[in-house]
LUMVO-443372 format. One record per residue: x, y negated, z negated of N, C-alpha, C, O, CB in turn. Coordinates in steps of 0.02 Angstrom, whole numbers. Each point is the difference from the previous one (the first is absolute). Glycine has a CB too. Layout:
<filos>
<filo n_xx="X" n_yy="Y" n_zz="Z" ca_xx="X" ca_yy="Y" ca_zz="Z" c_xx="X" c_yy="Y" c_zz="Z" o_xx="X" o_yy="Y" o_zz="Z" cb_xx="X" cb_yy="Y" cb_zz="Z"/>
...
</filos>
This chain:
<filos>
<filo n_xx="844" n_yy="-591" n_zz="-1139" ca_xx="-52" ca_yy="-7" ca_zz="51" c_xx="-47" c_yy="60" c_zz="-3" o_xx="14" o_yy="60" o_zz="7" cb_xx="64" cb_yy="-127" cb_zz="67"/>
<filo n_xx="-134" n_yy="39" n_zz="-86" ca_xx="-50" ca_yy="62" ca_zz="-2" c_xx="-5" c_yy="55" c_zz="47" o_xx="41" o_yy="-22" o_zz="39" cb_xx="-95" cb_yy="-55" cb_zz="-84"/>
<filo n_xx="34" n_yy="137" n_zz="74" ca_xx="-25" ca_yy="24" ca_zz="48" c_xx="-21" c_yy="-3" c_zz="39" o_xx="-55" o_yy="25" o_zz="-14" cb_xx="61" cb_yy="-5" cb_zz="-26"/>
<filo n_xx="-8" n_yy="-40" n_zz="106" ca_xx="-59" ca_yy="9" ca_zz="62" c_xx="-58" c_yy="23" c_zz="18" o_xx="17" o_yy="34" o_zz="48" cb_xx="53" cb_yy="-36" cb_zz="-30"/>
<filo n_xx="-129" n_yy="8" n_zz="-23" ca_xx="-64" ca_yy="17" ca_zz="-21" c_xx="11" c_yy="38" c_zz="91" o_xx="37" o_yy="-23" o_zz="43" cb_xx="-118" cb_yy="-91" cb_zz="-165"/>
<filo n_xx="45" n_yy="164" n_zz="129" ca_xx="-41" ca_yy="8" ca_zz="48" c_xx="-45" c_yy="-20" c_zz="14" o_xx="-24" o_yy="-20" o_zz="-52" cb_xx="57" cb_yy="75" cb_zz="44"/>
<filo n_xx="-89" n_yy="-72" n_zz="73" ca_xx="-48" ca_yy="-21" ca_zz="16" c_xx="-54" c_yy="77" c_zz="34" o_xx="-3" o_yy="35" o_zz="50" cb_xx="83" cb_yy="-174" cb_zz="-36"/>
<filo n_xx="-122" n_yy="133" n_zz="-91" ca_xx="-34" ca_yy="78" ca_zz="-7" c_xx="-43" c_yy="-2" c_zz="92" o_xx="-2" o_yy="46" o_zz="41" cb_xx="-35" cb_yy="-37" cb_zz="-228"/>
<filo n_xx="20" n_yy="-49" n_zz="190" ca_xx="-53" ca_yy="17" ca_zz="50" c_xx="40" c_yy="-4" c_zz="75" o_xx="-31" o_yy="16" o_zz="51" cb_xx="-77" cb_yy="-70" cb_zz="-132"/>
<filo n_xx="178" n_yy="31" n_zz="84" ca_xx="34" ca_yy="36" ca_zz="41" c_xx="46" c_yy="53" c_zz="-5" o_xx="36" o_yy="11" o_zz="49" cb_xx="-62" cb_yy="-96" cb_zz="-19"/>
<filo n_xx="31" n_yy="121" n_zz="-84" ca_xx="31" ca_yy="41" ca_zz="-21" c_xx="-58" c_yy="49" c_zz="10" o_xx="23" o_yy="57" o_zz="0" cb_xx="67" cb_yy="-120" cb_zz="-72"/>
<filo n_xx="-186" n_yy="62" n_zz="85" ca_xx="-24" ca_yy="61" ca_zz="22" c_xx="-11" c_yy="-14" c_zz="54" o_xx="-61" o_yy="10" o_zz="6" cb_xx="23" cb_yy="33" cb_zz="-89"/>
<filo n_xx="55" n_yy="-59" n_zz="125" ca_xx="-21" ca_yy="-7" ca_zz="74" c_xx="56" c_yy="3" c_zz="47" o_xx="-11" o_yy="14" o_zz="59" cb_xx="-81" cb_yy="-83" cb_zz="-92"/>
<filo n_xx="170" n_yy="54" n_zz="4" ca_xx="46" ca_yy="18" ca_zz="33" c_xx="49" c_yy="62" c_zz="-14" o_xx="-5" o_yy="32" o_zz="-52" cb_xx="-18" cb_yy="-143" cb_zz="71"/>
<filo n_xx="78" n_yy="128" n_zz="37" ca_xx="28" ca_yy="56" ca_zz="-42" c_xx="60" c_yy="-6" c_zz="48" o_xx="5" o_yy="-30" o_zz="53" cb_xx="-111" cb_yy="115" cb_zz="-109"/>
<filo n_xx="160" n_yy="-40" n_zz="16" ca_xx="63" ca_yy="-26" ca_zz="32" c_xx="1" c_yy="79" c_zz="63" o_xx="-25" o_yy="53" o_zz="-16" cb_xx="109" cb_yy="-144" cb_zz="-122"/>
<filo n_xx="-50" n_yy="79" n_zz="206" ca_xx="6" ca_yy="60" ca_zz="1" c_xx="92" c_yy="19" c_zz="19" o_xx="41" o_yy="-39" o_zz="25" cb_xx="-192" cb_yy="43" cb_zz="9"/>
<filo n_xx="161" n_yy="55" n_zz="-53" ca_xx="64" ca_yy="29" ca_zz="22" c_xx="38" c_yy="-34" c_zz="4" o_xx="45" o_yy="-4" o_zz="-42" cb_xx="-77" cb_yy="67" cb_zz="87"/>
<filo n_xx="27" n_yy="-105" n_zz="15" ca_xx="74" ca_yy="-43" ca_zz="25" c_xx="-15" c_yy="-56" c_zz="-35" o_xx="31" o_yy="-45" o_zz="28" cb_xx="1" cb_yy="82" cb_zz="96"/>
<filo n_xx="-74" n_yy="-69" n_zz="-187" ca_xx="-1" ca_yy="-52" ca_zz="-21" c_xx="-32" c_yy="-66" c_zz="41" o_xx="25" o_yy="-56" o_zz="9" cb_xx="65" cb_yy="121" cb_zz="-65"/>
<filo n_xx="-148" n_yy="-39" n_zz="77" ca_xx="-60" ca_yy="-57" ca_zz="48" c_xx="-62" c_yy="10" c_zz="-27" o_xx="-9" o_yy="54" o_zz="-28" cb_xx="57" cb_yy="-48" cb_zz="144"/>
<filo n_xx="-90" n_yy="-44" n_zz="-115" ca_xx="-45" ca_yy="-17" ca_zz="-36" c_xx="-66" c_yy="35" c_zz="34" o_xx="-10" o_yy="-14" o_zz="60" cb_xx="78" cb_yy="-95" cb_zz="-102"/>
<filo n_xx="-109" n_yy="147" n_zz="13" ca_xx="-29" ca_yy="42" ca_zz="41" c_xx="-94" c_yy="1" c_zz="-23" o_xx="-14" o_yy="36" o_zz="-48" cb_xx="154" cb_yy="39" cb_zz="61"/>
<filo n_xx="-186" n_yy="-105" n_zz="12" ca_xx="-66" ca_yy="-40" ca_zz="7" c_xx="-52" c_yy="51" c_zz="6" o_xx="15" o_yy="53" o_zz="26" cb_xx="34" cb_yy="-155" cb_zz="31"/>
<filo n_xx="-107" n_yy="91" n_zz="-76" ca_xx="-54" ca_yy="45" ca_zz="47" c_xx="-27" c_yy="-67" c_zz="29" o_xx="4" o_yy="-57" o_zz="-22" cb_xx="-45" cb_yy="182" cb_zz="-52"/>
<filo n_xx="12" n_yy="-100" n_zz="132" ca_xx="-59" ca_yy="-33" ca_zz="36" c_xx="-50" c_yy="-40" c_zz="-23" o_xx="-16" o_yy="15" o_zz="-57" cb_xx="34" cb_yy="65" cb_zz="105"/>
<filo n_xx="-53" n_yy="-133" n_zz="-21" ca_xx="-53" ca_yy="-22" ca_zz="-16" c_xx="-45" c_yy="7" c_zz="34" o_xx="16" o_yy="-8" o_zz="59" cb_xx="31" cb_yy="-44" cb_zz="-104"/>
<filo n_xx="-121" n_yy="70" n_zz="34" ca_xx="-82" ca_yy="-29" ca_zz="40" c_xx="-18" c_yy="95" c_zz="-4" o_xx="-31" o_yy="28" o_zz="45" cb_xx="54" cb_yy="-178" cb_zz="81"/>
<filo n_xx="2" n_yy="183" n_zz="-181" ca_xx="-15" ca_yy="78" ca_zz="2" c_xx="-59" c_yy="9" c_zz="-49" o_xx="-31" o_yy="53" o_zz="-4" cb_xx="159" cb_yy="-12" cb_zz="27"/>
<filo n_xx="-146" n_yy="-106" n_zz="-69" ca_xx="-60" ca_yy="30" ca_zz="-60" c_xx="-55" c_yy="-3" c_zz="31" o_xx="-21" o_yy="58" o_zz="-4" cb_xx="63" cb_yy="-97" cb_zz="-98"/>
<filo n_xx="-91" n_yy="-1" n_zz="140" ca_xx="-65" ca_yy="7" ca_zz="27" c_xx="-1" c_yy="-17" c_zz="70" o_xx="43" o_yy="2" o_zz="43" cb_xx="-90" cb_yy="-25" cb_zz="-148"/>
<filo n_xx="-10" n_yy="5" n_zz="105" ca_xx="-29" ca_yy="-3" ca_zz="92" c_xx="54" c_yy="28" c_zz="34" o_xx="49" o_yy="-26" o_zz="27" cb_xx="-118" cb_yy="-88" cb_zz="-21"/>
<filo n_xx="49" n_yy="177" n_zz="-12" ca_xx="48" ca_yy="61" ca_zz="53" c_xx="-29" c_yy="30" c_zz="24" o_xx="32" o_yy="49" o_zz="19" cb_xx="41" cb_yy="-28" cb_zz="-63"/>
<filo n_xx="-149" n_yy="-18" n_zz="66" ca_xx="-23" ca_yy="29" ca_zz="71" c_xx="9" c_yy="-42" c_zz="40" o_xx="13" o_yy="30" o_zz="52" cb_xx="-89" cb_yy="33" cb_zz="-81"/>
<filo n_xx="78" n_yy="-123" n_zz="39" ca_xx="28" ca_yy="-28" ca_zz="62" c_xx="76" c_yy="10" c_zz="37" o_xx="19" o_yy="-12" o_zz="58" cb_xx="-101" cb_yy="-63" cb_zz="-110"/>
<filo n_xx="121" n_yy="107" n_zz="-13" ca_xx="50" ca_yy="2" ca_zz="43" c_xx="14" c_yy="66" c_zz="8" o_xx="-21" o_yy="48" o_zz="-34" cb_xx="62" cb_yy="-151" cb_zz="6"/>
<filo n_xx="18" n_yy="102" n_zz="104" ca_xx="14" ca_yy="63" ca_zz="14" c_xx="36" c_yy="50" c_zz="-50" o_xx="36" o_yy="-3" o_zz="-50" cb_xx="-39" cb_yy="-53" cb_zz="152"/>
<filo n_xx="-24" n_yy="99" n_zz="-63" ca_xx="61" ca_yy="84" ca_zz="-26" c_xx="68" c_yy="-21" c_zz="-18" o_xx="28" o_yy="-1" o_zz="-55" cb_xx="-75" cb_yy="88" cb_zz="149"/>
<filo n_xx="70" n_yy="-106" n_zz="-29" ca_xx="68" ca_yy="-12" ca_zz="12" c_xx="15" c_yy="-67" c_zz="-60" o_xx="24" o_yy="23" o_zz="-51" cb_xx="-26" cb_yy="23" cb_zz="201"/>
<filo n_xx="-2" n_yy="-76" n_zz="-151" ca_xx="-9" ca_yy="-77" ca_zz="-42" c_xx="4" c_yy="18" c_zz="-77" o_xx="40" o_yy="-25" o_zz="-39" cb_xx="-129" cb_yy="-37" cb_zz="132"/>
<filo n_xx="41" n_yy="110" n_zz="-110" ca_xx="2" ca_yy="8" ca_zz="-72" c_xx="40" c_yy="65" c_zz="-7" o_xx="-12" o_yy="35" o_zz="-49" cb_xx="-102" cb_yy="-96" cb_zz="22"/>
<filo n_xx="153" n_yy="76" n_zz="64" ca_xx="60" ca_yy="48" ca_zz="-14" c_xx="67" c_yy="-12" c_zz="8" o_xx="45" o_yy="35" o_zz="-24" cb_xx="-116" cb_yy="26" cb_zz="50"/>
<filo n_xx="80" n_yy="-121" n_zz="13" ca_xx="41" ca_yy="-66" ca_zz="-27" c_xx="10" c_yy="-6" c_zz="-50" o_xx="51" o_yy="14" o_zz="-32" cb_xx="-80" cb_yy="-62" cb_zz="89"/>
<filo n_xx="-34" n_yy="16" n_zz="-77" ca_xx="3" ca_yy="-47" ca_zz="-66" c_xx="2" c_yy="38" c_zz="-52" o_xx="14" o_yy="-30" o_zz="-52" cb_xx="-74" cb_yy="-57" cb_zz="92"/>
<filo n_xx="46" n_yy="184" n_zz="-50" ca_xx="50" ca_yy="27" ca_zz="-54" c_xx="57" c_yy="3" c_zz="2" o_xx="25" o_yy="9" o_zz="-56" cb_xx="-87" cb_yy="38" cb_zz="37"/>
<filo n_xx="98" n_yy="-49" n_zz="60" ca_xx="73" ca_yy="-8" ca_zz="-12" c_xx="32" c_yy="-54" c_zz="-17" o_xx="-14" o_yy="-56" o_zz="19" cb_xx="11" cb_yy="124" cb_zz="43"/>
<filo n_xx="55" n_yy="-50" n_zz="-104" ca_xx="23" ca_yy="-89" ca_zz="-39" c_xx="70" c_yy="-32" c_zz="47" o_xx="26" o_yy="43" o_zz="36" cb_xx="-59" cb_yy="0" cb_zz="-196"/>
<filo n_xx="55" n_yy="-92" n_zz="162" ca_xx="44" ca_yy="-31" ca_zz="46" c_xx="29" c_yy="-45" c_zz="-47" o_xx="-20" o_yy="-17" o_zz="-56" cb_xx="-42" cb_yy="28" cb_zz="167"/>
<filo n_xx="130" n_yy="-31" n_zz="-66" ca_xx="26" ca_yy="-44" ca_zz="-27" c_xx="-16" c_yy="-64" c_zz="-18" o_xx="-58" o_yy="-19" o_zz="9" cb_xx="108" cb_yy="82" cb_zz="32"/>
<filo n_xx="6" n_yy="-114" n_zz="-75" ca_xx="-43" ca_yy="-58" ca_zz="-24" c_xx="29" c_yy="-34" c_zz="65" o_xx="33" o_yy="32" o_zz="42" cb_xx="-49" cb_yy="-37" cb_zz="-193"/>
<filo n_xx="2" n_yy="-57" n_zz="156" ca_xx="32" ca_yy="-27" ca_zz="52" c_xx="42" c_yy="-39" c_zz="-14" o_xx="-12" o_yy="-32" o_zz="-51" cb_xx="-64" cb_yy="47" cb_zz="104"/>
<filo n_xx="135" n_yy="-31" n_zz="-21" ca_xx="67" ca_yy="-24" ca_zz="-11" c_xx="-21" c_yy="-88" c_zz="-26" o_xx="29" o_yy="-33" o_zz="-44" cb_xx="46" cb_yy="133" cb_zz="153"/>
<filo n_xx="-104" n_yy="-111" n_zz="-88" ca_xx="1" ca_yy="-95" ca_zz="-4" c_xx="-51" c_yy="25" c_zz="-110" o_xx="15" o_yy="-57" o_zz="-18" cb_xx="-60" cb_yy="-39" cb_zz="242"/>
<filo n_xx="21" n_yy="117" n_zz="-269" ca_xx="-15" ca_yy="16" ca_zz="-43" c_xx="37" c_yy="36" c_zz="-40" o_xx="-3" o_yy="-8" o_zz="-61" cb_xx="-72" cb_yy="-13" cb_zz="112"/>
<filo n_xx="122" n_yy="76" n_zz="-17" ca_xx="27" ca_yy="56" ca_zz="-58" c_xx="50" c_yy="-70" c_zz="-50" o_xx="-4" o_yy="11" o_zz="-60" cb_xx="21" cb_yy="147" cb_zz="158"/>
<filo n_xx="16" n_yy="-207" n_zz="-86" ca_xx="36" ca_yy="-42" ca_zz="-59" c_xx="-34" c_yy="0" c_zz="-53" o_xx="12" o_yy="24" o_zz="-55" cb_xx="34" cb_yy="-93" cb_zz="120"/>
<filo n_xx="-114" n_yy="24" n_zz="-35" ca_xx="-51" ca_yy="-28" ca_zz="-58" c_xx="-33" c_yy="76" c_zz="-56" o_xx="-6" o_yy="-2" o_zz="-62" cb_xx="-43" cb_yy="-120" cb_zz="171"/>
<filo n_xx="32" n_yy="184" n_zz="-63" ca_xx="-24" ca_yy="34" ca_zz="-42" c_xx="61" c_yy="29" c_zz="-52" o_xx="-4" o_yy="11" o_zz="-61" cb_xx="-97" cb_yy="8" cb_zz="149"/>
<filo n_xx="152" n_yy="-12" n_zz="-48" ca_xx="45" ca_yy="36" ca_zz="-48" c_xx="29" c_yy="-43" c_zz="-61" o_xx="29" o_yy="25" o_zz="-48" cb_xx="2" cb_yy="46" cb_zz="150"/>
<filo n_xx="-42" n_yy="-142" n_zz="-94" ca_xx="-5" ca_yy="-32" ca_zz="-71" c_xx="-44" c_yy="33" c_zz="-58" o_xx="18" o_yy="13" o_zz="-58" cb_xx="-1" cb_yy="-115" cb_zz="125"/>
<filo n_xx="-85" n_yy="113" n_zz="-34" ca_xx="-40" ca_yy="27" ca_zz="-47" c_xx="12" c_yy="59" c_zz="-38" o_xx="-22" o_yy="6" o_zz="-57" cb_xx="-41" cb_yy="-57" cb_zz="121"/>
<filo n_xx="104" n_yy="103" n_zz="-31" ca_xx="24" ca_yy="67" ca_zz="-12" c_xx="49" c_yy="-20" c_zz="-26" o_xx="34" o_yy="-20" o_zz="47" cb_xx="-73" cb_yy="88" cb_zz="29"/>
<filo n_xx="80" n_yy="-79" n_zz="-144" ca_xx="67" ca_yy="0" ca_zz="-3" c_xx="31" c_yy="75" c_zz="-40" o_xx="51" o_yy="14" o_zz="-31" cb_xx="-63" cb_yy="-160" cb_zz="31"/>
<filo n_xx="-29" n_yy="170" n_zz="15" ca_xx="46" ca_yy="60" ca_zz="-53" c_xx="-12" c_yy="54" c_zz="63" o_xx="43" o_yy="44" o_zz="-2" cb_xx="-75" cb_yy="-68" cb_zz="-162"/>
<filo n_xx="-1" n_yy="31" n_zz="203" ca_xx="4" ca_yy="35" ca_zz="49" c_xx="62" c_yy="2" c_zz="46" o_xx="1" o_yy="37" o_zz="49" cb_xx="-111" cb_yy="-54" cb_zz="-66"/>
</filos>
């Protein structure tokens, strides 16, 4: 049986962390950001978890992770 490929373009956008959970950045951070707040776009640099009803499906994509 051949190898399991990774899925490159979730392999750069996700990342495992520490305890083994799947760990995201934010979305709506590349443009139209003078409308939003201070507070809002300092949120959205910080990265968060994936959410439980998804981490199965993505971690198919990751198999060597």
């Amino acid at each position: 049986m051949p190898k399991m490929k990774t899925h490159r373009g979730a392999a750069k956008r996700l990342k495992r962390s520490g305890s083994g959970k799947l760990v995201r950045h934010r979305a709506n951070k590349s443009h139209i950001l003078t409308k939003k707040d201070r507070k809002r776009k300092r949120r959205l640099r910080k990265a968060t978890l994936v959410s439980a009803a998804d981490v199965r499906r993505l971690k198919r994509l990751l198999p060597g992770t």
